[in-house]
C-alpha positions as CSV (number, residue, x, y, z in Angstrom):
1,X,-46.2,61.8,9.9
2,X,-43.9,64.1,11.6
3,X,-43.6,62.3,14.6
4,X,-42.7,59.2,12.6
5,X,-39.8,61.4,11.1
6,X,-38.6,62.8,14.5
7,X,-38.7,58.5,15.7
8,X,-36.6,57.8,12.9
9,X,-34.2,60.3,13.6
10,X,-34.1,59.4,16.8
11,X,-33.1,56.1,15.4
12,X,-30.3,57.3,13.1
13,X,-29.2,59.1,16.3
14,X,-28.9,56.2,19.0
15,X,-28.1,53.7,16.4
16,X,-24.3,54.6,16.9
17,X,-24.5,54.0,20.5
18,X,-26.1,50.7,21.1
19,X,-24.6,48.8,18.3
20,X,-22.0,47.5,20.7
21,X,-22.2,47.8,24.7
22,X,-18.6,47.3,25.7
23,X,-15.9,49.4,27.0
24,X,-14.9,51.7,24.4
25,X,-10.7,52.4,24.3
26,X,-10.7,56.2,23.8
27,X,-7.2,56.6,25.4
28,X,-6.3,60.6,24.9
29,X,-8.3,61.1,22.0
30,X,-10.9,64.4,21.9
31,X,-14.4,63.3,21.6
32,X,-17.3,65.4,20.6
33,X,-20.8,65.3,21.4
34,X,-22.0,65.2,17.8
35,X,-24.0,61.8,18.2
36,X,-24.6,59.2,21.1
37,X,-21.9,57.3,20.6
38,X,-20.6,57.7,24.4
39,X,-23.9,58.1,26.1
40,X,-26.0,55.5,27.4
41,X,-28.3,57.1,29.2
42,X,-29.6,61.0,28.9
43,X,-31.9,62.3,32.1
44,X,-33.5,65.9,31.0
45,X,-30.4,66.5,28.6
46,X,-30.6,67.1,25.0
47,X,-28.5,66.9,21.6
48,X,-28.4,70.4,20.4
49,X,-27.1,71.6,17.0
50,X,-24.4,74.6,17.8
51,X,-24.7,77.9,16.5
52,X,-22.3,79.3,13.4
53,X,-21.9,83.0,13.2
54,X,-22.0,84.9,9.8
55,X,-18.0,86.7,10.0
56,X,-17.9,88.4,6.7
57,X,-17.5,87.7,3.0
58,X,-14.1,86.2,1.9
59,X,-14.5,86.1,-2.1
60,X,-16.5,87.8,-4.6
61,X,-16.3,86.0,-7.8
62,X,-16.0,88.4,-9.9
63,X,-13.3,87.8,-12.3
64,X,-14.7,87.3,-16.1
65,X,-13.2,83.6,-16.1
66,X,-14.9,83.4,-12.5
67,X,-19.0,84.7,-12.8
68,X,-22.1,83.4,-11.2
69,X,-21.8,79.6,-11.8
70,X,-18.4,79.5,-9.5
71,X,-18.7,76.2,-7.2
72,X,-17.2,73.2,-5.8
73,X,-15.3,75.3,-3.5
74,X,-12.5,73.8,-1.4
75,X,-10.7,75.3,1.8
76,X,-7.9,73.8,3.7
77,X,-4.6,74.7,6.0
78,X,-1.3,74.2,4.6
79,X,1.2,74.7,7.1
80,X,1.2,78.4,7.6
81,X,-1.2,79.1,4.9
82,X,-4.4,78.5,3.6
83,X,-5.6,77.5,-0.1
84,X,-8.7,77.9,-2.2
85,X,-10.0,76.2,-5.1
86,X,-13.1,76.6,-6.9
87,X,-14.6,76.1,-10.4
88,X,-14.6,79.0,-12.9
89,X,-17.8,79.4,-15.0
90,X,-19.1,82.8,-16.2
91,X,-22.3,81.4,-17.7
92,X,-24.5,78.3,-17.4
93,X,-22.9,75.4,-19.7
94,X,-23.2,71.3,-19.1
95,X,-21.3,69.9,-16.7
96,X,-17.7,69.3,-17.7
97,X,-18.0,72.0,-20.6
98,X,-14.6,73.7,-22.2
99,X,-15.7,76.8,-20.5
100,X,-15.2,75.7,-17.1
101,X,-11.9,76.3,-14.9
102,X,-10.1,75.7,-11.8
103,X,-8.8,79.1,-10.1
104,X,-7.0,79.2,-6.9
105,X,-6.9,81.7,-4.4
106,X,-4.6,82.1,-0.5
107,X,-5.1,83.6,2.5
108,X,-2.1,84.0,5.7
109,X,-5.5,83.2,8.0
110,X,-8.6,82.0,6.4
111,X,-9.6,85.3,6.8
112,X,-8.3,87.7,3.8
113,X,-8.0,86.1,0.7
114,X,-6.0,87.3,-2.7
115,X,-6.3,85.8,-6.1
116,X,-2.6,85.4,-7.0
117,X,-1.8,86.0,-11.3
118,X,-0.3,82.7,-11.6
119,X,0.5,83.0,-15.4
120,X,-0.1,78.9,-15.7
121,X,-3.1,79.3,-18.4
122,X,-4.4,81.5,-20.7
123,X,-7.8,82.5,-20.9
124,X,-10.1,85.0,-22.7
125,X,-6.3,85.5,-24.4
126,X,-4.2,86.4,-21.3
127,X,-2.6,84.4,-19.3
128,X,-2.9,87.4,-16.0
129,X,-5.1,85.1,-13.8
130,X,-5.0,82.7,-11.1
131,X,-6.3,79.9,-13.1
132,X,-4.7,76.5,-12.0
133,X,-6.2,73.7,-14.6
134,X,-7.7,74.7,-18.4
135,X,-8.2,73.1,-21.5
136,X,-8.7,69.6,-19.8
137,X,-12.7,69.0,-19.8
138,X,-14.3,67.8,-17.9
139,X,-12.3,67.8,-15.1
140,X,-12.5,71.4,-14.0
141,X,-16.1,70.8,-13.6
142,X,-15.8,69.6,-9.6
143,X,-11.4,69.1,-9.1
144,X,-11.1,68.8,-5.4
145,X,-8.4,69.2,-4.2
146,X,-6.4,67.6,-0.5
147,X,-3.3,67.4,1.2
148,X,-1.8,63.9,1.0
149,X,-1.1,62.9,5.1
150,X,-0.2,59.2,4.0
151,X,2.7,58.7,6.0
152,X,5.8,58.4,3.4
153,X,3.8,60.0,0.1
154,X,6.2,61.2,-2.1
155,X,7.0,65.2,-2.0
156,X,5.9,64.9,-6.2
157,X,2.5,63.7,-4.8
158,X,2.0,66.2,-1.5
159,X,-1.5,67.3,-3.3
160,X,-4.0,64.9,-4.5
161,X,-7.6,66.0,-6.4
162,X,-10.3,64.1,-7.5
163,X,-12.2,64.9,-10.6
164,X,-14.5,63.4,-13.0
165,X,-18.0,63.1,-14.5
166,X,-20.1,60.2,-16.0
167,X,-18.4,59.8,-18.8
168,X,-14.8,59.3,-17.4
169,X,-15.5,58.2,-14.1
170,X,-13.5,59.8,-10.9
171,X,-9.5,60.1,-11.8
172,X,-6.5,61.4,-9.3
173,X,-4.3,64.1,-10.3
174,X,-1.1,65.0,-8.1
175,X,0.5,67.8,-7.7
176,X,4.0,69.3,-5.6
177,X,2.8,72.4,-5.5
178,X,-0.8,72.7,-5.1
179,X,-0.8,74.9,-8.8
180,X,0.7,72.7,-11.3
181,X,-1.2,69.3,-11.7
182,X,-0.6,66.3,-13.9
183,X,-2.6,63.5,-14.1
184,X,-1.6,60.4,-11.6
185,X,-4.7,58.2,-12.5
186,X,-6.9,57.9,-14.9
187,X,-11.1,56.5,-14.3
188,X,-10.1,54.9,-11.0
189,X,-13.8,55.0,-10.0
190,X,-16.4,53.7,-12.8
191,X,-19.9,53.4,-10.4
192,X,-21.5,56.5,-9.6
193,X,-22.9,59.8,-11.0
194,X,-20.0,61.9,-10.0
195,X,-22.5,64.9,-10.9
196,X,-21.4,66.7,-7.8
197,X,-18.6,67.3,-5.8
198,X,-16.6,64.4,-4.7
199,X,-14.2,64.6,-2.0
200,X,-11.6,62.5,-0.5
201,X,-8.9,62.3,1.8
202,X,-6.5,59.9,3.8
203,X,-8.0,58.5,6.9
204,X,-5.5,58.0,9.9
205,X,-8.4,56.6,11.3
206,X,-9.0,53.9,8.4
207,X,-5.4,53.8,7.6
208,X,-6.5,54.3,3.6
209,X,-7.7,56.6,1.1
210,X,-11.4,57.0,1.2
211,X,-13.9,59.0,-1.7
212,X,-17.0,60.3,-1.0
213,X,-19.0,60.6,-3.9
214,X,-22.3,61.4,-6.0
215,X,-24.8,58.6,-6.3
216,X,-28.8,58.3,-6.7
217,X,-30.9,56.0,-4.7
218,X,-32.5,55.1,-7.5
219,X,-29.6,54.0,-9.6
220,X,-28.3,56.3,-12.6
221,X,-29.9,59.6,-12.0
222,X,-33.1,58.7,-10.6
223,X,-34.2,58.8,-6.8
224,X,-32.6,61.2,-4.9
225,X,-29.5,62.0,-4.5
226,X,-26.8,60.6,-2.0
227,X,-23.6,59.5,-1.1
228,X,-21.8,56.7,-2.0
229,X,-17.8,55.7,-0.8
230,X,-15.0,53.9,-2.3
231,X,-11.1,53.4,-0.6
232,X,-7.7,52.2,-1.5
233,X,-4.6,52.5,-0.3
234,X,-2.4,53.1,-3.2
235,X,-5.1,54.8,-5.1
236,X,-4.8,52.8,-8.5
237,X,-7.3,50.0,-6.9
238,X,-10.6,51.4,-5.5
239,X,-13.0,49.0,-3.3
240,X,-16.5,48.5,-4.6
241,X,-18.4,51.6,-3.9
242,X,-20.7,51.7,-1.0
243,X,-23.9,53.3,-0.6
244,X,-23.7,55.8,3.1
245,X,-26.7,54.5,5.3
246,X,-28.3,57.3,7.0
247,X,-29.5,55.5,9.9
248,X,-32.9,55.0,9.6
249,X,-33.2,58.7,8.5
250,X,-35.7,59.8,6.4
251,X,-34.3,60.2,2.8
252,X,-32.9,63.8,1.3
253,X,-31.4,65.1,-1.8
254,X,-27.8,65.3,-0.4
255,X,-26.1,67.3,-3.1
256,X,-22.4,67.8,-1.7
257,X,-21.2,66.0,1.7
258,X,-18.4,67.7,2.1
259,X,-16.9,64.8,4.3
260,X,-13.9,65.3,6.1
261,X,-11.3,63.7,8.8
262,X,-12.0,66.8,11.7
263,X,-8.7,68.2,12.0
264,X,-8.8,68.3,16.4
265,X,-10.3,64.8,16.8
266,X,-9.8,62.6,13.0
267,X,-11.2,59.7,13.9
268,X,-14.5,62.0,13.7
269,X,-15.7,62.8,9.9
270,X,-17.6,66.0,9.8
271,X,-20.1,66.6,7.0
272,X,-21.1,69.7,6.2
273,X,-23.6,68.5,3.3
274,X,-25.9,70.9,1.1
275,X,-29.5,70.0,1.6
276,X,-31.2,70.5,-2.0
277,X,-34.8,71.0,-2.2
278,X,-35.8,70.4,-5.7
279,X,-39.3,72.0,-6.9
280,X,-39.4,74.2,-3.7
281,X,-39.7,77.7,-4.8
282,X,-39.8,80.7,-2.7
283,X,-38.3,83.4,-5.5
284,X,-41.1,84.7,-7.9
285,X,-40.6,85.6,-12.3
286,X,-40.4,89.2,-10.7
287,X,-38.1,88.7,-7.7
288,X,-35.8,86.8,-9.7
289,X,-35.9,89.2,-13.0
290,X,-34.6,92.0,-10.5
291,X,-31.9,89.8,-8.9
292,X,-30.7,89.4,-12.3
293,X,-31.2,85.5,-12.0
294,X,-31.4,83.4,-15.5
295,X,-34.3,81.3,-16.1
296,X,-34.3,77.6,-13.9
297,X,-31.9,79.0,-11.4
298,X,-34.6,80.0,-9.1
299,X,-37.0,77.4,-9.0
300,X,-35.8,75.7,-5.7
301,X,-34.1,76.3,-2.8
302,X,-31.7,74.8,-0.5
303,X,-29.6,75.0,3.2
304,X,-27.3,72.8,5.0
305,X,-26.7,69.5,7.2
306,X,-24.3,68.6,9.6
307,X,-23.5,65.0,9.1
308,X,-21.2,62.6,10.9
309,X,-19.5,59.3,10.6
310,X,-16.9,57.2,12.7
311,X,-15.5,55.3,9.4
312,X,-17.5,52.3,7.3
313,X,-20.2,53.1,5.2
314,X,-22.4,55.0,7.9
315,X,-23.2,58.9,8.3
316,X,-25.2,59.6,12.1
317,X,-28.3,61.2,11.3
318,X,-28.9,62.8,14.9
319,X,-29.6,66.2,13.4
320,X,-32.0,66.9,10.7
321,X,-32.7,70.5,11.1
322,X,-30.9,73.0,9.1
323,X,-27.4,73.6,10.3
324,X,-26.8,77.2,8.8
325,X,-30.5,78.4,7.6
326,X,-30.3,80.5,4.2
327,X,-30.6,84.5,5.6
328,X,-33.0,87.1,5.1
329,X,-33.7,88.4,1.6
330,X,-34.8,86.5,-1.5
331,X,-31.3,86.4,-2.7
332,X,-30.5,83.9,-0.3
333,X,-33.7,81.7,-1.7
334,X,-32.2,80.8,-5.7
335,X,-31.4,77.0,-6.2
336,X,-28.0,76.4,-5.5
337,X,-27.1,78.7,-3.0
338,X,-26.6,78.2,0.7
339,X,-23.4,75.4,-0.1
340,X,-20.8,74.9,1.9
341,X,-17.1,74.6,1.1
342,X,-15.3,71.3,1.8
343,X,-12.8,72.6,4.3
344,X,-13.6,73.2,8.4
345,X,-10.2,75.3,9.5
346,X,-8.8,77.1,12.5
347,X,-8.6,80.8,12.6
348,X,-7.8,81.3,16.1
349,X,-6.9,79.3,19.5
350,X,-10.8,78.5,20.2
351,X,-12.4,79.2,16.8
352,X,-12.8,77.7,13.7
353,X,-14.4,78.6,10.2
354,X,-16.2,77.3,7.3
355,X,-17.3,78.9,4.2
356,X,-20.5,78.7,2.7
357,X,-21.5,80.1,-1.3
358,X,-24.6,82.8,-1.6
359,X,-26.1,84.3,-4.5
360,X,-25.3,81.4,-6.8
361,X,-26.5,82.4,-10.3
362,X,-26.5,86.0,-9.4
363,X,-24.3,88.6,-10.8
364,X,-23.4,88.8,-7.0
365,X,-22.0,85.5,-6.4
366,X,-19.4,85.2,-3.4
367,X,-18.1,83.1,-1.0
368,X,-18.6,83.7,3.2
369,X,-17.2,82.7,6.1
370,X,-18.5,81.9,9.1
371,X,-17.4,80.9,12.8
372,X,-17.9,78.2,15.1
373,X,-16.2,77.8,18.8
374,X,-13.8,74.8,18.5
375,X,-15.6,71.7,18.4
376,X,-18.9,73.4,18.7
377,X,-20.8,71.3,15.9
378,X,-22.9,70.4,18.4
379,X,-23.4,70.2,22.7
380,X,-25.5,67.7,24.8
381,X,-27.7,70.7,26.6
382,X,-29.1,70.8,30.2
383,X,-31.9,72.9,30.9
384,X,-32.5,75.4,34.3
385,X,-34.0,72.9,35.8
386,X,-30.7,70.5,35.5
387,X,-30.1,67.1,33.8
388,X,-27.9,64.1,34.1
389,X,-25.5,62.7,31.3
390,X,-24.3,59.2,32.0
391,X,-21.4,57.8,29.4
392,X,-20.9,53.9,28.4
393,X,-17.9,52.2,30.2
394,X,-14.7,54.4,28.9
395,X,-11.1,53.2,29.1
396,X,-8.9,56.2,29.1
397,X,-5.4,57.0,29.1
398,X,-3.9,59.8,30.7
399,X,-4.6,61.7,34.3
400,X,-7.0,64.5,34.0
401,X,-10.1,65.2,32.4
402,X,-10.8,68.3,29.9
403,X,-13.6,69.7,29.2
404,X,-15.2,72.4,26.3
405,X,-18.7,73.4,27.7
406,X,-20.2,76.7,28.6
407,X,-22.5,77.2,31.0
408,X,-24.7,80.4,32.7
409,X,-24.0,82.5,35.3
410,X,-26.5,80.3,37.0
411,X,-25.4,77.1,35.3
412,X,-22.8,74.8,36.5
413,X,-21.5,71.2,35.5
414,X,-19.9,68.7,38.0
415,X,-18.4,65.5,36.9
416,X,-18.9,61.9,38.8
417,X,-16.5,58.8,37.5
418,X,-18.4,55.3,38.1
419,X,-17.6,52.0,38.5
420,X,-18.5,49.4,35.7
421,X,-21.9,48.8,38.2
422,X,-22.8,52.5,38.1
423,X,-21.5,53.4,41.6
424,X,-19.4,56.4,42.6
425,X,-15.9,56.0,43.2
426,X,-14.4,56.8,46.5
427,X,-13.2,60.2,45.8
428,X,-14.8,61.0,42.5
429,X,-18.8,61.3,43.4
430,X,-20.3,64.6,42.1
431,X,-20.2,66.4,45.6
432,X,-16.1,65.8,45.8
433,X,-16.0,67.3,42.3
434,X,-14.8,71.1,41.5
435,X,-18.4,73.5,40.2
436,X,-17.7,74.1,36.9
437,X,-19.1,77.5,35.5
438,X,-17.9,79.5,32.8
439,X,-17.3,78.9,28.6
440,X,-14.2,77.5,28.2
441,X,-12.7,75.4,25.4
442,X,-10.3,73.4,27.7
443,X,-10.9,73.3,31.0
444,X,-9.5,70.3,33.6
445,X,-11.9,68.9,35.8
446,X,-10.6,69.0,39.8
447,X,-12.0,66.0,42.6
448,X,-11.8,67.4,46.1
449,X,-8.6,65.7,47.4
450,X,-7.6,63.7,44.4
451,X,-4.9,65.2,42.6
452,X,-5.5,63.2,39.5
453,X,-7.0,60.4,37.8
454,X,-3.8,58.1,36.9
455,X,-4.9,55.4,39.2
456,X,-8.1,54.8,37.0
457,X,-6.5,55.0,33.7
458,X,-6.4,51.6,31.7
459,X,-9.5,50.6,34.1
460,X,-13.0,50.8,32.4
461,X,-15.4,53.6,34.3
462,X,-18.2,55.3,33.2
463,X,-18.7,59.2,33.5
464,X,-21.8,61.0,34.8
465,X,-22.2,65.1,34.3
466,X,-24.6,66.7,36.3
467,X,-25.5,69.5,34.5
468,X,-27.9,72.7,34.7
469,X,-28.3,75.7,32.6
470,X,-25.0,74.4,30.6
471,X,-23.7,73.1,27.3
472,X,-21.2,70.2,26.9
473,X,-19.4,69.9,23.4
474,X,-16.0,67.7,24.0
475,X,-13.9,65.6,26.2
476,X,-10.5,64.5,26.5
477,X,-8.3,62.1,28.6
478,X,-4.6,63.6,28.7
C-alpha cells in the first residue's frame, strides 16, 4: 500500500513535466524547483522539501473579543508595512455566529506586531479595540482579506476580502483603507461549502481574479475536504467552480490552501494548506483537561502541506510529507492547530516568513512565525556521491544565469548549456564552467572564456547541473 502511495505521488509530481515536451518561453522569469516542471531527466538527484525555522511568536490572542477560537489568519506586505487579519472568537459558537469578529493588527517588518485601538466597533460596550468588521454575521466567520494588483482598480477598491458561508455563498467587500469595509458584492459564488477559509487574489499570471475555496469530494459536506476555484475579471461574474486535481495524489482533508501568487516569481502559486486528520488522536481526557482544552477540540490532530500550481484547475502534488511537523509537547497535538496563515512575506534580503497558529482551543492561543531562505520551499538535492540535473529545452532572455543553491564545503555545482540534441555547446560544457561552492541566494554562473550568454538567448537549449553534496532551489535568466 505504501509504495502504491509513494507511485502516485510520483505521478502528481512528473505529471507537470511531461504534459507538453516543447521549449518552454521562460524569458527572465525566476523559476523554483518546487515540482518537475523544467526537468526531464534527474540522475542521483532528488526533490527535497526545504526546511522552515521556528523565529518566535508574533501574536498572542489574548484580547477578550480575541480567545482561543481566533483563526483564518491573513498576512500580507503593503508597501512599507505589513497587515494582519484574523477572526475574533472567545468561545466555541457555529460558524458565522454574532459573536465572531474581524480584528486587525500591523507590523513595520513582519516581525513585531501591535494591535492598533481603532475605535471602528464596539464590543463587550467599548469601542477601545482593533476590531475592523462587527455586527455583520456571518461574514466575520473567515473575511480574507488582499491587495487589489489589477492594473487600473480604483483607489476606493485598493483592498478586496472574500467572505461567506453556506448560507450566503462567497461575497466581495472593498475597502480604501484596509479598516473600513463596505460591501462591493453580494453571493457572487453559490457552489461550495465555503466552511473554511477562502482566499483569492489577482493573477498577473491569469490576467483575472481567481478564488480558492472549501468543497467536499463527496458533494455537500460529505467526502473529504478539498479545494475548489472559481475566476472573473470584474468580480460580479464568477466562472463555474472547478474542483483542484491533485495529480494522481492520494486524497486528504485539505482544510485551508492558503493559495497564493509567490510574490518573487507569480506565475508560481504557493500553497501552504492545513493537513486535517480527523479521528486521529494523540491528546488524552487527562492531557487535554490540564491544557485547559474544551470537549471535541482534541480529538484529532493536524500539520501542514506545501502545495503548488502554475494556473488552471491543478495543484502539483510532488510533496506529501509534512511541510512544518507539529512540535514537541501535547499542546501542539489538539485539532485545529498547526494552520498556517495565508500570507508568505519578506523580512530581509534572502529571507522570507510565514505564520502558522498553535494551541488553538487553548487558553494559550497565538500566532508564530517562521523563516524560510528566499525561495527555499523546496531544492532538487545531490548526494556526496554527485548527481546530474538535465532541464527540458528553455528559451531564455537575458545574458547570464543566476542561481540560489547551497552547497558543502565539499559540494560544488557546475552548469553545462546543451543544444536541442543534448550536446555541449562550444564554450559552455561543464569543465569550461566556473565551481560553484557556497549558499547563496543569487549567484551568476561564469563559462571559462565566455563573457555571457547573449548569443544563446531567444535560441532553445537545455541546461545540465552537475551537482554533488549541494542543493538547487531557483533560476533566473537576466
Amino acid at each position: 500500500m505504501k509504495s502504491l502511495s509513494l507511485f502516485l505521488a510520483a505521478l502528481a509530481c512528473a505529471g507537470a513535466a511531461f504534459a507538453d515536451n516543447g521549449p518552454v518561453e521562460i524569458g527572465s522569469r525566476r523559476e523554483l524547483f518546487v515540482d518537475r516542471f523544467l526537468v526531464e531527466t534527474l540522475d542521483n538527484i532528488q526533490p527535497v522539501l526545504g526546511v522552515p525555522v521556528h523565529a518566535e511568536t508574533v501574536l498572542r490572542f489574548d484580547a477578550p473579543w480575541e480567545g482561543r477560537y481566533c483563526g483564518y489568519v491573513t498576512v500580507f506586505k503593503d508597501g512599507d508595512r505589513y497587515r494582519m487579519y484574523y477572526r475574533g472568537l472567545p468561545e466555541a459558537r457555529r460558524d458565522g455566529s454574532d459573536r465572531e469578529t474581524t480584528c486587525y493588527a500591523e507590523s513595520q517588518d513582519g516581525i513585531a506586531w501591535t494591535k492598533p485601538e481603532l475605535g471602528l466597533f464596539t464590543v463587550d460596550g467599548s469601542d477601545r479595540n482593533n476590531v475592523v468588521l462587527a455586527d455583520q454575521a456571518p461574514y466575520s466567520h473567515n473575511f480574507a482579506p488582499f491587495v487589489n494588483t489589477r492594473p487600473d482598480a480604483p483607489a476606493s477598491e485598493r483592498y478586496l476580502a472574500m467572505a461567506g458561508t453556506k448560507s450566503t455563498g462567497l461575497s466581495v467587500f472593498a475597502s480604501e483603507d484596509g479598516l473600513r469595509w463596505r460591501m462591493r458584492e453580494t453571493g457572487v459564488i453559490r457552489e461550495g461549502a465555503f466552511d473554511s477559509q477562502n482566499v483569492a487574489f489577482w493573477s498577473e499570471l491569469e490576467q483575472c481574479y481567481v478564488c480558492y475555496f472549501r468543497s467536499w469530494s463527496g458533494g455537500g459536506f460529505d467526502g473529504y475536504r478539498w479545494v475548489s476555484r472559481s475566476t472573473s475579471t470584474d468580480l460580479v461574474h464568477w466562472s463555474e467552480p472547478e474542483v483542484m486535481d491533485a495529480g494522481g495524489a492520494p486524497p486528504e482533508h485539505i482544510y485551508t490552501n492558503q493559495t497564493l501568487a509567490y510574490y518573487r516569481a507569480p506565475h508560481i502559486y504557493i500553497a501552504l494548506a492545513a493537513r486535517f486528520m480527523p479521528g486521529r488522536r494523540v491528546v488524552s481526557d487527562e492531557a487535554a483537561a490540564k491544557l485547559g482544552v474544551e470537549a471535541g477540540y482534541f480529538n484529532d490532530c493536524s500539520d501542514n502541506v506545501l502545495m503548488t500550481s502554475r494556473g488552471g484547475a491543478r495543484y502539483d502534488r510532488c510533496f506529501m510529507e509534512g511541510f512544518v511537523r507539529p512540535g514537541i509537547g501535547l499542546e501542539n497535538w489538539t485539532s485545529r492547530t498547526n494552520y498556517p496563515a495565508w500570507g508568505i512575506v519578506p523580512t530581509g534580503e534572502d529571507e522570507m516568513s510565514f505564520y502558522i497558529q498553535h494551541n488553538y482551543g487553548q487558553p494559550t492561543a497565538r500566532l508564530d512565525r517562521y523563516t524560510l531562505r528566499a525561495d527555499g520551499f523546496a531544492a532538487m538535492r545531490a548526494n556526496y556521491d554527485g548527481g546530474t540535473l538535465t532541464t527540458r529545452p528553455l528559451i531564455f532572455a537575458g545574458d547570464n544565469l543566476y542561481l540560489n543553491f547551497s552547497t558543502s564545503a565539499a559540494g560544488s555545482i557546475r552548469v553545462a548549456i546543451l543544444d536541442m540534441d543534448g550536446v555541449p555547446i562550444p564554450g559552455f560544457d561543464a569543465d569550461a564552467s566556473e565551481e560553484l561552492i557556497g549558499n547563496m541566494t543569487d549567484r551568476p554562473v561564469h563559462w571559462r572564456d565566455t563573457p555571457d550568454l547573449a548569443a544563446l538567448a531567444g535560441s532553445p537549449v537545455r541546461l545540465r547541473f552537475v551537482m554533488k553534496d549541494a542543493d538547487l532551489h531557483a533560476l533566473q535568466f537576466r
